[in-house]
C-alpha angles and dihedrals in degrees: 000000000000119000114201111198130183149223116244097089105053086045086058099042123047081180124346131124107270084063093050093051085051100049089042086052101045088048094054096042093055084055088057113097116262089008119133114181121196116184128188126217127191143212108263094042112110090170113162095212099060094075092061081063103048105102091026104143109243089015111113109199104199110189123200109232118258110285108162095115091059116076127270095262093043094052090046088053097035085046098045087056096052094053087058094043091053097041086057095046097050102022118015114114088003110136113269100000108190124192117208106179108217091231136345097312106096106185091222089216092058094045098053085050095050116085086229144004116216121177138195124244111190094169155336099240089139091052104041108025108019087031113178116135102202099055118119090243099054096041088052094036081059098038089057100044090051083053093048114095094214139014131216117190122188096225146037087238100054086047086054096046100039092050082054087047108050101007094181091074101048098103090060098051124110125183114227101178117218130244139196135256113194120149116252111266120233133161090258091053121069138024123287101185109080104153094235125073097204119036145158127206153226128187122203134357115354102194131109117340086006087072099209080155090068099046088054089047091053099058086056096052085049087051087052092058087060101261084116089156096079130108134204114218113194112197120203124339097110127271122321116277112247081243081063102046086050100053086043094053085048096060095052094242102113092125087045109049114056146154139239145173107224124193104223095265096059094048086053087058087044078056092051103043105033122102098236134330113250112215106179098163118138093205135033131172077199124327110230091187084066098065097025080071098045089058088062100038093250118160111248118210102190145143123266100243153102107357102342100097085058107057097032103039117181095339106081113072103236125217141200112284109268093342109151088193092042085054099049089044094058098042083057101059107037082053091048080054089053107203100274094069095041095057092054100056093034097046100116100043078049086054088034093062102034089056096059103048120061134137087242094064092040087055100043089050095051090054092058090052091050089050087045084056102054093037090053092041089046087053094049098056090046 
């Protein structure tokens, strides 16, 4: 079997969690056997995640020559070429050619030449948060998923909400859980120097659903009850809104709340320090952060939705849907526990989560749908 993958999203992402999906895939599916995996990346990509595969046996990187001196419209034709050119050199008339678009961009040559398309759903956030039927996205984002052949969904939950969404397509729908992929900490790894004592922290966007707001809220309300010491460290997600920087200058907690850019290392060692992560969100076609803590032992404080229940089982301490009060409550007592004592007694739903996700299985799954899709698509032409 012979896996063409595209472009668009390691030139939208330099780093991000959809890339990083895509690079842990493609490096477990190269170690399947009869899996060739050819991926195409393109000029404009400085994706960080591209150079750990470089080397990987039965993996093929196929790099689009250096454009940036042409302008914008040339490079996107020059560069569209080049994707076809290089899908009917290394795949066409191979045996059981699958195409597995990178994002919501399908090069219709390349999918009338592949033997399936399969594409990734990681979540519904168009049709259940942002909901508008009529906008250009949703219409497309629907519109692509009736034309795939097969679809693969990172969760129970988005399965369950894309099969209410766009019915036509359930039967076509398999689940490949996530994993994570966080380095090993050891002394020598991460850093050891964040300017608070005493922090909590939040991985990713903030705005909107994600509820970065109430977290911030929340501290107050904790500075309020008197533990006016503790910090809140938001990781990613740019720098703070000027709508941000004013509610936070309101409260009083401009020295408190604060933003970083972490390598990987040094969020494993925020995992490992902090006093819980606060995971707010109100929707997840998965939730990494969830089970990035759990690998480190780090308390989660989370809703209960979506897919969270999923990913985090009984580890994460759950809290009443967008309740300031529910969330402060429950940062205070999982702090008043301190770490040592929630792990403990915490330890086998710990075991219980991190052996049911790996990129293994996420790769092995995957393969059974691929090979779903091309079984289904060869019975429909007989």
């Amino acid at each position: 079997m012979h896996v063409f993958i595209d472009e668009t999203i390691f030139e939208m992402q330099r780093f991000g969690g959809i890339s990083r999906y895509f690079s842990e895939l493609v490096k477990e599916l190269a170690k399947l056997q009869g899996v060739k995996v050819v991926l195409y990346v393109g000029a404009r990509s400085s994706n960080i995640y591209i150079e750990r595969l470089e080397g990987v046996s039965s993996v093929r990187i196929v790099r689009s020559p250096s454009l940036c001196w042409l302008p914008s419209f040339l490079v996107t034709f020059i560069q569209s070429l080049n994707r076809k050119l290089v899908f009917i050199r290394h795949c066409w008339r191979q045996e059981d050619v699958v195409y597995h678009p990178s994002y919501f961009e399908v090069d219709p040559l390349i999918r009338r030449l592949a033997d399936g398309l399969v594409l990734t759903v990681h979540d519904l956030i168009y049709e259940t948060v942002k909901p508008n039927p009529r906008k250009k996205k949703l219409l497309r984002r629907r519109h692509l998923q009736s034309m795939a052949d097969g679809i693969v969904t990172v969760s129970n939950s988005t399965a369950r909400d894309l099969s209410l969404f766009n019915p036509e397509i359930a039967s076509r729908v398999s689940v490949t859980p996530l994993s994570a992929s966080m380095p090993v900490l050891s002394t020598h790894m991460g850093r050891s120097d964040f300017p608070m004592p005493s922090f909590y922290l939040f991985v990713g966007t903030r705005k909107g659903y994600k509820r970065g707001d109430l977290a911030i809220a929340a501290l107050h309300s904790i500075h309020l009850s008197g533990q006016s010491d503790q910090h809140l460290l938001f990781v990613g997600g740019g720098d703070f809104s000027e709508q941000e920087s004013a509610l936070i200058r309101s409260l009083g907690l401009t020295d408190f709340v604060s933003q970083e850019n972490l390598s990987d290392e040094d969020l494993s060692a925020a995992y490992a320090r902090t006093i819980a992560l606060v995971f707010p969100s109100e929707y997840e076609g998965f939730g990494l952060p969830v089970l990035e803590a759990i690998h480190y032992e780090c308390p989660v404080i989370a809703q209960a939705v979506s897919s969270i229940p999923e990913v985090g089982g009984d580890w994460p301490v759950y809290f009443e849907s967008s309740c300031v009060d529910g969330l402060a409550h429950a940062m205070k007592e999982v702090s008043a526990r301190g770490r040592s004592q929630f792990a403990a007694e915490k330890s086998s739903f710990r075991i219980k989560q991190i052996q049911a996700f790996s990129w293994k299985q996420t790769a092995e799954k995957t393969l059974i749908a691929y090979r779903k899709t091309l079984a289904s698509r060869s019975a429909s032409r007989v």
